[in-house]
C-alpha positions, -999 to +999 in steps of 0.1 A: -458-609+550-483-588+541-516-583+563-541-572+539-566-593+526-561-587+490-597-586+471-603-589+431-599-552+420-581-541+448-553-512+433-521-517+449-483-505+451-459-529+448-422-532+451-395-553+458-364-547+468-333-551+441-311-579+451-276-595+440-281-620+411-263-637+388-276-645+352-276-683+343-287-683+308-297-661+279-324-670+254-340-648+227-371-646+244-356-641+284-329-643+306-328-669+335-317-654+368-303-672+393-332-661+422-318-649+454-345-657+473-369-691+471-353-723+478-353-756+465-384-777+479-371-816+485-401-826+491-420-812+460-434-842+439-432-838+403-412-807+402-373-802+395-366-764+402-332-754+387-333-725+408-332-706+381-365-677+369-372-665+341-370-626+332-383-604+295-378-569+287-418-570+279-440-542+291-463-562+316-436-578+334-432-566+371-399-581+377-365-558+357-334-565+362-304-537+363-290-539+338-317-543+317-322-577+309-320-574+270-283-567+281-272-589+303-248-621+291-244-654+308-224-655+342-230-618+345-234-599+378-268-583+381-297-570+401-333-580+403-366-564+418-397-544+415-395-506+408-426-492+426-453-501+402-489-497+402-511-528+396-547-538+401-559-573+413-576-598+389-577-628+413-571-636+444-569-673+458-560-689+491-544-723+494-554-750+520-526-770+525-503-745+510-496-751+473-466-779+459-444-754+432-414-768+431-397-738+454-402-729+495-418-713+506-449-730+494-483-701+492-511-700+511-520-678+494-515-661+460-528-628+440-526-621+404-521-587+389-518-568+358-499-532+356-514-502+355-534-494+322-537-530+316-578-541+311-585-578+320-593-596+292-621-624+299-609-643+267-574-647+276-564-681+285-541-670+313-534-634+317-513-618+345-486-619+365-490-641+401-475-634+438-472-648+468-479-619+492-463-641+520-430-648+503-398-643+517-389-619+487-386-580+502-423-571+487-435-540+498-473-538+487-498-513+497-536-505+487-546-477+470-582-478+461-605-509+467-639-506+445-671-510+468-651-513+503-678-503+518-691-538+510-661-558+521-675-590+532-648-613+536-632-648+519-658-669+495-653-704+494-659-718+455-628-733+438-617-721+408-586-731+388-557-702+386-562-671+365-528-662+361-492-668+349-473-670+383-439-659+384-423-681+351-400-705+371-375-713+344-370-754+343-341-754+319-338-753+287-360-727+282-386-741+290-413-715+313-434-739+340-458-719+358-456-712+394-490-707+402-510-733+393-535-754+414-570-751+423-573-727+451-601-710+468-625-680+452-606-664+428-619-632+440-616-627+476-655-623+482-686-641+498-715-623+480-738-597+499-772-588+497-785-554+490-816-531+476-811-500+459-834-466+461-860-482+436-864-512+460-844-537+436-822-561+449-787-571+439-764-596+452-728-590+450-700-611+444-671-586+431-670-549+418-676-568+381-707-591+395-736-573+402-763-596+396-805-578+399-829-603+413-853-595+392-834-605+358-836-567+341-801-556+343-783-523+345-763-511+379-780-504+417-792-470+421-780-455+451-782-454+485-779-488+489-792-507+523-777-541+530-797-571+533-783-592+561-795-620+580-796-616+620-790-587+637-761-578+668-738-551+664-715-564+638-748-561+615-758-528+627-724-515+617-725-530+588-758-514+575-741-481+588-712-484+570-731-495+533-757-465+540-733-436+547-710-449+520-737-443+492-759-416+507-741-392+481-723-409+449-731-434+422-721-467+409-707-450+377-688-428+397-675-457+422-659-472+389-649-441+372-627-438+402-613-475+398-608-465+365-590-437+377-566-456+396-561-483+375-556-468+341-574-502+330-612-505+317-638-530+337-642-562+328-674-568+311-690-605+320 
């Protein structure tokens, strides 16, 4: 299980450990791998797991198998995991009771990433691969860089409908059903914040993509940056702290230069 609360843009490590498989199928477009790890879910309604997952040879998918999957046959011995890859978070979604897929353990939560150098496209219908952080797969997952941290402010709460592929749970017959689906909670991890820049505009911020200025004109906060927040108390005070030291020196170009950096990928554009 992993303990971090993932956030939309959030540049991770991931890896999972390569594990004993067998391959149940070959199709033109994929192999079907027996997976080692989930388990059937009796009490699923609606679903029929074959216990069988999907796998391509295509650039953005995070799972390979060894030997490469464009080689394996049917009934052959194999191995399946994540080499250490780099990938940045496009959504991330909590799920309250944990979400029906057909497989256990069911997610409570789930994140959706592309690989590095790949830019989120707002057009795509579904775009990305989807994880359950808290699966019993051996994921190792670690963050890198996380745009604006300074201005972590903890879960949102408006419900959105998954961004993302899920992990193509292979139904038989070729056929690709999508692991992740559901409505979940805030696709991007954040509850908005308040702030004015050093020409006394306001912004409110929902994500490293969703500045939004008050005043309607546009552009990006000029820093330093002083939060807005309601109350007062410690917790506020070191709040204010943080969000003032962070962007005494700096920029917001520079913030998503380095994002840009890390990611290999371009920003999405709203």
């Amino acid at each position: 299980m992993s303990d971090i609360d993932f956030r939309a843009g959030d540049v991770l490590t991931i890896a999972c450990a390569f594990t004993e498989a067998t391959v149940a199928g070959v199709a033109r477009s994929h192999v079907s791998i027996r997976w080692p790890w989930w388990r059937r879910d009796p009490d699923a309604e609606g679903f029929d797991w074959n216990g069988n997952v999907a796998i391509t040879d295509e650039a953005a998918e995070l799972f390979r198998t060894d030997p490469p999957a464009g080689r394996l046959r049917a009934g052959q011995a194999c191995r399946v995991g994540i080499p250490p890859t780099v990938v940045h978070v496009i959504a991330a979604q909590t799920f309250d009771p944990p979400l029906e897929t057909g497989w256990l353990p069911r997610p409570a939560r789930e994140i959706v990433v592309l690989r590095h150098g790949e830019s989120e496209d707002a057009s795509a219908v579904e775009q990305g691969t989807g994880l359950n952080p808290d699966d019993d797969m051996p994921l190792t997952i670690s963050l890198l860089f996380r745009p604006f941290a300074f201005l972590d402010a903890g879960a949102g709460g408006s419900a959105i409908s998954d961004a993302g592929g899920g992990v193509r749970a292979d139904t038989g017959g070729g056929a690709r059903a999508d692991g992740g689906g559901g409505a979940g909670v805030d696709g991007g991890g954040y509850a908005g914040v308040d702030v004015v820049d050093r020409y006394e505009r306001a912004w409110h911020f929902t994500g490293p993509w969703g500045w939004h200025a008050y005043d309607g004109r546009g552009g990006a906060p000029a820093w330093p940056l002083t939060l807005l927040a309601d109350g007062g108390g410690p917790a506020v005070a070191e709040r204010t702290a943080r969000v003032a030291a962070a962007t005494r020196t700096g920029s917001h170009e520079a913030e998503i230069e380095r994002w840009c950096r890390a990611s290999g990928a371009e920003p999405l554009i709203r």
